[in-house]
BABALO-729713 format. One record per residue (C-alpha): residue number from 0; x, y, z. Coordinates in nm, 2 decimals. Example, Ala and Ser with C-alpha at 12.3 -4.5 7.8 and 13.67 -1.06 7.14 Angstrom:
% residues 2
+-----+--------+--------+--------+
: num :   east :  north :     up :
+-----+--------+--------+--------+
:   0 :   1.23 :  -0.45 :   0.78 :
:   1 :   1.37 :  -0.11 :   0.71 :
+-----+--------+--------+--------+
//
This chain:
% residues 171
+-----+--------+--------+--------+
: num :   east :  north :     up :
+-----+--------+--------+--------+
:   0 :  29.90 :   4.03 :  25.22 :
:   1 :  29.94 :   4.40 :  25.24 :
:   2 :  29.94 :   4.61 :  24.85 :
:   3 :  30.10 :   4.90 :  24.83 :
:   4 :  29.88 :   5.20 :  24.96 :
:   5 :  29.77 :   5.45 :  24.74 :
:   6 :  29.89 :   5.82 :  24.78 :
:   7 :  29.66 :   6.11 :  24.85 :
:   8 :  29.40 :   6.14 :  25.00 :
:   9 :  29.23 :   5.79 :  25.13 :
:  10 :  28.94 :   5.60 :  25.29 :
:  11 :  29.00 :   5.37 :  25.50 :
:  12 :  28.75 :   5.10 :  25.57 :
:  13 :  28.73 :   4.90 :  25.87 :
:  14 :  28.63 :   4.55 :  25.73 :
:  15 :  28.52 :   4.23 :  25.94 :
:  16 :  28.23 :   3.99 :  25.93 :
:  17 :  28.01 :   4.15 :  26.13 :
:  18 :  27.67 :   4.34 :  25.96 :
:  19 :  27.74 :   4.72 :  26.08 :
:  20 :  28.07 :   4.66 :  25.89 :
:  21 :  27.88 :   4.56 :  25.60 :
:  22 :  27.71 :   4.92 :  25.60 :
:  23 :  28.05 :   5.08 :  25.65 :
:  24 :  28.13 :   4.96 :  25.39 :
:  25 :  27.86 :   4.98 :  25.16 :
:  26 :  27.90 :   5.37 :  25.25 :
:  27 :  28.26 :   5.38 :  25.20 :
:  28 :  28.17 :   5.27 :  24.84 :
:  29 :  27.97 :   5.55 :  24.77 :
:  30 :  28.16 :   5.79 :  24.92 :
:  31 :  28.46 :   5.68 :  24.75 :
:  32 :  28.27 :   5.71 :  24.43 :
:  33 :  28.12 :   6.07 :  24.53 :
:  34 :  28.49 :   6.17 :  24.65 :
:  35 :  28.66 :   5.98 :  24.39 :
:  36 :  28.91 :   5.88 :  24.64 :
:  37 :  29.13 :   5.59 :  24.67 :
:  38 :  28.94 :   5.28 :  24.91 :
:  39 :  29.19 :   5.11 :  25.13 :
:  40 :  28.99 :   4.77 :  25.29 :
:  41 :  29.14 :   4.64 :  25.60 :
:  42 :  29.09 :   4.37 :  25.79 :
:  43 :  29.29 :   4.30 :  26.18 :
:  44 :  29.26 :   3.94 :  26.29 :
:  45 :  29.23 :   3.93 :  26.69 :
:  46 :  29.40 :   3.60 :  26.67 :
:  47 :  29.64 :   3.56 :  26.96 :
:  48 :  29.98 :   3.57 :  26.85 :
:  49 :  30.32 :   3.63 :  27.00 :
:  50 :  30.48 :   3.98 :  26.91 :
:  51 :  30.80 :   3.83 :  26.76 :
:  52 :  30.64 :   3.54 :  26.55 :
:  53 :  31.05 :   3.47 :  26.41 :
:  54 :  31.09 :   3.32 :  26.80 :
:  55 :  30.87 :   3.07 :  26.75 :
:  56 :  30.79 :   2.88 :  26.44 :
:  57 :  30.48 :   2.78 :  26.49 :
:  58 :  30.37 :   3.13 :  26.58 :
:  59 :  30.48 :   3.24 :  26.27 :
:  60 :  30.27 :   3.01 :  26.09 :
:  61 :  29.98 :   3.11 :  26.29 :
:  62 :  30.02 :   3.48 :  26.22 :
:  63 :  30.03 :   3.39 :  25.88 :
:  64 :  29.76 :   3.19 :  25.83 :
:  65 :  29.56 :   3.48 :  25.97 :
:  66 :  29.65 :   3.73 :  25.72 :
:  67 :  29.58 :   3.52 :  25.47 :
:  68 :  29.24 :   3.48 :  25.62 :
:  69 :  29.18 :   3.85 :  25.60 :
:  70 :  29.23 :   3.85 :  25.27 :
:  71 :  28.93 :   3.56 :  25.22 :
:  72 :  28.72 :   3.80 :  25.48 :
:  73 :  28.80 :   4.12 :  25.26 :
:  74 :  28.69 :   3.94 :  24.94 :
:  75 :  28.36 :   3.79 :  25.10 :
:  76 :  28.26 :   4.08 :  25.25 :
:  77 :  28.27 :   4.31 :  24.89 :
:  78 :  28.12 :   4.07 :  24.72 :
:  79 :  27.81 :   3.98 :  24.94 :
:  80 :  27.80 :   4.41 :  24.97 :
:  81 :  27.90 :   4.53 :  24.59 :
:  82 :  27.87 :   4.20 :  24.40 :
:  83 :  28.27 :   4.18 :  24.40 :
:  84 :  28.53 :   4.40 :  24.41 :
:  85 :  28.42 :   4.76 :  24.24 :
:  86 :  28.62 :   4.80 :  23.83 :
:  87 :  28.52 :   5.17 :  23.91 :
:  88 :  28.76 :   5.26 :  24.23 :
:  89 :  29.12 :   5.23 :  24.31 :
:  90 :  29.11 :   4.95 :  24.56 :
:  91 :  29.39 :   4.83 :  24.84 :
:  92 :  29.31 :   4.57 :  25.11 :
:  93 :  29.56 :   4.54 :  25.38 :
:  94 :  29.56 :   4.22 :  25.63 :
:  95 :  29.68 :   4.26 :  25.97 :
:  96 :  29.71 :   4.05 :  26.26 :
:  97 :  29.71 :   4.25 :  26.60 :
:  98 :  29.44 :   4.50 :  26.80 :
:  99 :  29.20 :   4.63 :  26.52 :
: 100 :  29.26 :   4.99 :  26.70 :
: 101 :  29.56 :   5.05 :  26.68 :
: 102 :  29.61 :   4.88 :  26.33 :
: 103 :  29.39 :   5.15 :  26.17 :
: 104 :  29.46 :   5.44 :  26.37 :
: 105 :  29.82 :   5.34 :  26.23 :
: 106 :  29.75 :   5.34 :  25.90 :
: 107 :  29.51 :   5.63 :  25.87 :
: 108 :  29.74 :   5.99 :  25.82 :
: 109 :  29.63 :   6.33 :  25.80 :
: 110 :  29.39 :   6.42 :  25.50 :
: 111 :  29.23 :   6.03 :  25.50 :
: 112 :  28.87 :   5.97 :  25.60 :
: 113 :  28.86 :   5.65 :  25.85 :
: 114 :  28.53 :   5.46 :  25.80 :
: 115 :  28.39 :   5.19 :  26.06 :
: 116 :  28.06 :   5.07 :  26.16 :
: 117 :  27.91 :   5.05 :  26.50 :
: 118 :  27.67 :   4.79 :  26.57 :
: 119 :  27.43 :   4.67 :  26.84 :
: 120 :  27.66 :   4.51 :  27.13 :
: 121 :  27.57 :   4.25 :  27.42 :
: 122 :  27.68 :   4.37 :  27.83 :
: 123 :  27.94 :   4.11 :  27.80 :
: 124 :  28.09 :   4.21 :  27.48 :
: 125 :  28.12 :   4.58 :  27.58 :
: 126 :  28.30 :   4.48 :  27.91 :
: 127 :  28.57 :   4.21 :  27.73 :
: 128 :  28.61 :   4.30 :  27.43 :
: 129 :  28.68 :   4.73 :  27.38 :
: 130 :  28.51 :   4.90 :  27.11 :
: 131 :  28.73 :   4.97 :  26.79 :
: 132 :  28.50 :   5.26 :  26.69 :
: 133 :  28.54 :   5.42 :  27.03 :
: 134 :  28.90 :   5.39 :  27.02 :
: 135 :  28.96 :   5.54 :  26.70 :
: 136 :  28.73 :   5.80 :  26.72 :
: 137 :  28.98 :   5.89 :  27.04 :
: 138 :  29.34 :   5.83 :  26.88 :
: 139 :  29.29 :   5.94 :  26.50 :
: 140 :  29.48 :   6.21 :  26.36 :
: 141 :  29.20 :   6.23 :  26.08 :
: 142 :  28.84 :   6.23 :  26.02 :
: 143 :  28.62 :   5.94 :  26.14 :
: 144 :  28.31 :   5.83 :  26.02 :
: 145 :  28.12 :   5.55 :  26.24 :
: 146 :  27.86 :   5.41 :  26.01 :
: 147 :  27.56 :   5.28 :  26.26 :
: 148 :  27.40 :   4.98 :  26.18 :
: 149 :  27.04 :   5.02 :  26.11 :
: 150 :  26.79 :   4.84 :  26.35 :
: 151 :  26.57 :   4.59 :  26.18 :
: 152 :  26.20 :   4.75 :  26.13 :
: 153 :  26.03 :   4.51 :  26.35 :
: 154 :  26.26 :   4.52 :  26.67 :
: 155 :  26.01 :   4.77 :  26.89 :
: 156 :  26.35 :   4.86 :  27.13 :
: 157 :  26.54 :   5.01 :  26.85 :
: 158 :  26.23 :   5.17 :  26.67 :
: 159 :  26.22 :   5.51 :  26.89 :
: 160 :  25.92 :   5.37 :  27.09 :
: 161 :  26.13 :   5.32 :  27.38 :
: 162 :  26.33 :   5.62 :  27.34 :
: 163 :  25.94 :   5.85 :  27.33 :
: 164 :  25.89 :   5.65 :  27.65 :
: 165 :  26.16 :   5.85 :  27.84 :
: 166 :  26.15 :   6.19 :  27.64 :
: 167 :  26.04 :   6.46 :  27.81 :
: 168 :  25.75 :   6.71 :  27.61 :
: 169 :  25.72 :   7.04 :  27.65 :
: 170 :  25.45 :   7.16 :  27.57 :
+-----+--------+--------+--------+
//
């Protein structure tokens, strides 16, 4: 499912279903625009797969029916943020099947901006499944931007009033 990749300077957008994505990518958009840069959209499938899906046929069937679910997950996420794809902006979505990590690390070179969002994550989640952000943010050789996702207005934990709680005043 992979296009060919634009040349110059790019941003790369981290794209899944989740809603801090959706703000990455809403600001990708813009920035794009501002930056008039090409926008690269990717999507990694976590699905398990073997590493050499020509061993095994089913496997190979698997991995791709995976990127061709990335592809329905790229779509569905621009239009639900921008409407539909954007006329305005060189677009490329890429559709990989692996560690979301390393998948963008890889594709992200020197001179791109690497866009991802960071959202609000349970004690299980943080211990099974590894942050992508964190890991990027580590092992890019280019700029990262992690996009947090806003709280909602009404949830009193995420609204600073716990945070004033444990700040220290001086006076």
């Amino acid at each position: 499912m992979e296009q060919e990749l634009p040349g110059g300077a790019r941003l790369i957008v981290g794209v899944d279903e989740s809603p801090a994505a959706r703000w990455a990518l809403a600001w990708a958009i813009g920035a794009a625009r501002l930056h008039r840069m090409a926008l690269v959209a990717v999507h990694v499938s976590r699905a398990p797969v073997h590493p050499f899906p020509e061993a095994l046929p089913v496997q190979h069937a698997v991995r791709q029916g995976e990127e061709a679910r990335c592809s329905e997950v790229i779509t569905a996420v621009f239009e639900e943020v921008a409407g539909g794809v954007p006329d305005d902006l060189t677009i490329a979505t890429v559709g990989r099947v692996g560690d979301p990590g390393y998948h963008l690390v890889d594709l992200a070179r020197e001179g791109d901006l690497l866009v991802l969002g960071r959202g609000r994550r349970g004690l299980l989640s943080r211990i099974f499944l590894p942050s992508t952000s964190m890991y990027c943010a580590r092992h890019a050789r280019t700029t990262v931007v992690i996009v947090q996702q806003p709280a909602p207005p009404d949830d009193p934990e995420m609204s600073g009033e716990r945070h004033r709680r444990w700040t220290r005043r001086h006076p």
